[in-house]
N, C-alpha and C positions, 0 to 999 in steps of 0.2 A: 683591353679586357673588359668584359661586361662583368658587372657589380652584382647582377643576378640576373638569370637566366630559367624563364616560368616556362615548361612545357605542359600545355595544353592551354587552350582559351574559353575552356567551358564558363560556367557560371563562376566559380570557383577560383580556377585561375585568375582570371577578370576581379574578382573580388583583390586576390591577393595583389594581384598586377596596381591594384588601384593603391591601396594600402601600401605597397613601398614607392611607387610613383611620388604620394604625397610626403613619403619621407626622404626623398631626393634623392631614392634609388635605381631609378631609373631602370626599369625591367625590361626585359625582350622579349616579349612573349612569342615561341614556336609553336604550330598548329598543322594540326597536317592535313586538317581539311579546312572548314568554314568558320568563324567564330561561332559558340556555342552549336557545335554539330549534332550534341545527342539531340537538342532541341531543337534542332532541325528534320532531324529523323523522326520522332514523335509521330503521331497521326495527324493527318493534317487540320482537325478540329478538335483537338483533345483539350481538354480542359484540366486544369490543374487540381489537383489535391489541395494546393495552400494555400491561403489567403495572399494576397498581392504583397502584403509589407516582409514574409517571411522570406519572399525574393530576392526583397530589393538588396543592392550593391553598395558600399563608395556611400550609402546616403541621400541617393537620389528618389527621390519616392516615386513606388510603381500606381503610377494611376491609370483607372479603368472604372466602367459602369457596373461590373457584373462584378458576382462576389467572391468568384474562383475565375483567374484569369484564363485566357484561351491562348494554347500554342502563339500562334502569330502576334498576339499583344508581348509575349514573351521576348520574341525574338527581337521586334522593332526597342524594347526597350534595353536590353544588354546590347545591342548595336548602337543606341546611342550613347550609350553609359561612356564603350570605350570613345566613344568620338571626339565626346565633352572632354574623356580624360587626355585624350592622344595619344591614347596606349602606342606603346611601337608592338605591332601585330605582324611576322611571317605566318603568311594562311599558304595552305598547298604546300607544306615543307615538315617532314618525316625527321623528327629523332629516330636516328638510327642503333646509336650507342652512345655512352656518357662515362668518360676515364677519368680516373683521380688523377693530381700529378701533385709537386710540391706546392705550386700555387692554387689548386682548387679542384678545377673542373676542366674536361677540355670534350666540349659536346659534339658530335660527327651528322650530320642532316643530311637530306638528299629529296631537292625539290622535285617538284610535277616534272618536270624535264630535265629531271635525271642529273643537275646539275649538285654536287656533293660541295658541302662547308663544314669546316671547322670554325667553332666560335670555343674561345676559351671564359670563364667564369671566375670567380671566387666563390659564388654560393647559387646552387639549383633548387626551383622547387617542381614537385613532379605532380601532375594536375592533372592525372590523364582520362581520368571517368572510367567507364567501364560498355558503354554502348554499343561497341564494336564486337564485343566476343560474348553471343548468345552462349547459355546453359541448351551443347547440345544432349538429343536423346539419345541418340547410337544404336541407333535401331535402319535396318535394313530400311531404304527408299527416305533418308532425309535428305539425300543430295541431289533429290529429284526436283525439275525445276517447276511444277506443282506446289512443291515446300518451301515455305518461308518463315524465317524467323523475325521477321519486322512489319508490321500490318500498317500501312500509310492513309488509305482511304478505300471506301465502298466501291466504287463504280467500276474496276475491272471484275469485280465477282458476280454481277449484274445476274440472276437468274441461275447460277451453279449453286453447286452441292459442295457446301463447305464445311471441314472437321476442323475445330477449336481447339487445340490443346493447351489445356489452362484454367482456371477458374478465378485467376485473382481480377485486377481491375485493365490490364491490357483486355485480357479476352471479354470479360464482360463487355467493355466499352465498345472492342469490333463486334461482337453479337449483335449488340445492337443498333450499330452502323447497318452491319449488312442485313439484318431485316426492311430496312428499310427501301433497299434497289432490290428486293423480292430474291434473295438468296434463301437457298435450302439451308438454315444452320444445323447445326452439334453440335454443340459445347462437349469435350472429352475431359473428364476431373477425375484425377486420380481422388482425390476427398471424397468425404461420403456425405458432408452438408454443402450448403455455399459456406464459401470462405468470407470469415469475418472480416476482412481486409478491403471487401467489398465499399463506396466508397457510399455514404448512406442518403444520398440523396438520389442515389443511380438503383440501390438495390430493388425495394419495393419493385419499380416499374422492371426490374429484368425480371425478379421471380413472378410478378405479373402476366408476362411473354412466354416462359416457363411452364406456370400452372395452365395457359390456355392454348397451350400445345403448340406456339408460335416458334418456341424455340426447343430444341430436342435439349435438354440435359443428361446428361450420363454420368450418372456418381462412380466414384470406386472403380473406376474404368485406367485404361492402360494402354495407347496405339500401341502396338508393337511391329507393323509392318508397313511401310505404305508401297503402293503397288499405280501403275498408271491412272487405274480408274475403280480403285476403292482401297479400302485400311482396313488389316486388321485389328480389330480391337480384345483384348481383356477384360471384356465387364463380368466384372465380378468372379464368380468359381464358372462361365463358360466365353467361348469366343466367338467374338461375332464377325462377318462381315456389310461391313456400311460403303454403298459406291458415294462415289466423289471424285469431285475436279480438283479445287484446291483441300492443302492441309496450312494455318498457320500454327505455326508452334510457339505461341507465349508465352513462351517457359521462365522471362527472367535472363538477366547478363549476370556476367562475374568480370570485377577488373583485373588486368592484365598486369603480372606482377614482375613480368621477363627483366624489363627495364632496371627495374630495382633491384633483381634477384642479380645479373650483372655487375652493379657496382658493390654489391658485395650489404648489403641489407639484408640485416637479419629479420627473423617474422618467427612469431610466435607460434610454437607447435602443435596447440589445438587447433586456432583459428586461421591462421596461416596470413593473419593479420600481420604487418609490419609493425616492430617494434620503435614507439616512439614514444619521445618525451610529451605528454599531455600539453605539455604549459608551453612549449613551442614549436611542435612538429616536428620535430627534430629526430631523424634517425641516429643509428647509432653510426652512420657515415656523417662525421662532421661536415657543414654546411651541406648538406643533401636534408632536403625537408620535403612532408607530402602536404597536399590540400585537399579535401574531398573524396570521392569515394575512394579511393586507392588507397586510402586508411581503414578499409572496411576490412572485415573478415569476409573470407572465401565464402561461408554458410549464407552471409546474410548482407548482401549489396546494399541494402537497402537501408543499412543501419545510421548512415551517413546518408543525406542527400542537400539539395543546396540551401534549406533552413539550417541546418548546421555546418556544413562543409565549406561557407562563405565568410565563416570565422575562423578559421584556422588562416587563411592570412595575413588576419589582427595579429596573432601569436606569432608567426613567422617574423615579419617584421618588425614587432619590441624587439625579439633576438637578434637579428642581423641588425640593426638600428642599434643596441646596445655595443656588440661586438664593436662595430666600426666607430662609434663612440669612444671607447675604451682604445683601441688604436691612434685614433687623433690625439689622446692626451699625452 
């Protein structure tokens, strides 16, 4: 029986993985795709919102030249973090379900080739980010394969007519990617200014691009339709039609709560946040704990990210580390 059992390997996981590893608890961390996937999916030059040390893991200092790391310095350094630690990491392997029983947990997975395990537990923490399940629109033509809700890099929109939907700092950032391989943009914002969220060393130069007509912005706007080769849009009190190849929709994720909702985790009525002990993570499912954003509220994903989502670990582990204490005597 495993002593704990981390689903997911984001930033987070990895944090907590590391935090009871050092306290001889030996975690198993399940992943169902790559370690750190959301940050793999990122753009492929995206540069980060936070200073390098609000990253770091474990203790390991994140070094770099520049003052806000870039995707790829990301990745190479939580790939080494777990290397150093030896995390024990299944990549390619799906929680499927997670049952309580007398002695804890009994977790069901089901690998890249289909092959299904049962791993039983004494204590789960659930780390599962939120990157997989965009905020869709639900509007006629999003399932077209035109529409995307994850924007990787410039060069497949090379010279097309692209609609933005978004104004926070995803869309801004592809705006001005794809200006640069000579893409027709639109920025579509339902807002009626830019968004303060905007990251302030990027703003100036987009409303720059903006004011000199290099980029179409559209306040107060609404797609409402997407169609082969153009969208309808809601600006303002009339509707417009704008042609176009692609649509990305940067709408924002929400995490996924099925997992929890399953073993029987309660969550808070307004915010649809899981109810947990502050000071350990601690659902109201004894030994079942979250890390990171999957502690967030529905409204607001963003409220957690891995500046604070890489301490809830630390707290995990006093707990389970005190319990199992209290046992041995």
């Amino acid at each position: 029986m495993e002593q704990v059992i981390v689903i997911g390997a984001g930033p987070c996981g990895l944090s907590a993985a590391v935090a009871l590893q050092r306290e001889g608890l030996s975690p198993l961390l399940i992943e169902k795709s790559c370690i750190v996937n959301a940050i793999y999916q990122y753009p492929t030059y995206l540069q980060f919102f936070s200073t390098p040390e609000l990253l770091e893991i474990g203790g390991y200092p994140f070094t770099t030249p520049n003052d806000k790391p870039y995707r790829q310095e990301a990745l190479v350094y939580y790939r080494e973090v777990a290397r150093r630690e030896k995390l024990r990491i299944h990549s390619y392997e799906e929680v499927v379900s997670v049952e309580r029983n007398a002695a804890g947990f009994l977790v069901h997975t089901v690998n890249a080739a289909g092959r299904k395990t049962e791993y039983a537990a004494v204590h789960v923490v659930v780390a599962t980010g939120y990157f997989d399940h965009p905020n869709l629109l639900g509007i006629p033509g999003e399932d077209l394969p035109k529409t995307t809700h994850y924007y990787k890099e410039a060069h497949p929109y090379a010279g097309a007519k692209v609609a933005i939907i978004g104004g926070n700092n995803s869309a801004v950032d592809a705006a001005m990617d794809l200006l640069k391989v000579g893409a027709e943009v639109t920025v579509i914002y339902r807002g009626k200014d830019f968004s303060a969220n905007i990251k302030p060393w990027v703003r100036p130069i987009f409303e720059s691009m903006v004011n000199k007509g290099r980029i179409a912005m559209w306040f107060d706007s609404q797609v409402e339709v997407i169609e082969e080769m153009n969208v309808t849009v809601r600006k303002g009190s009339e509707r417009v039609t704008l042609e176009n190849d692609f649509v990305l929709a940067l709408t924002g994720f929400r995490p996924d709560r099925t997992l929890l909702d399953t073993i029987g985790v309660v969550f808070h009525e307004e915010t649809n946040a899981p109810v947990v002990n502050p000071e350990t993570m601690e659902t109201a499912v004894p030994g079942l704990y979250v890390a990171g954003v999957v502690a967030s509220s529905k409204y607001d994903a963003n409220e957690i990210f891995i500046e604070t989502g890489r301490l809830h670990g630390l707290a995990i582990t006093r707990h389970i580390a005190a319990q199992k204490n209290l046992r041995s005597e």
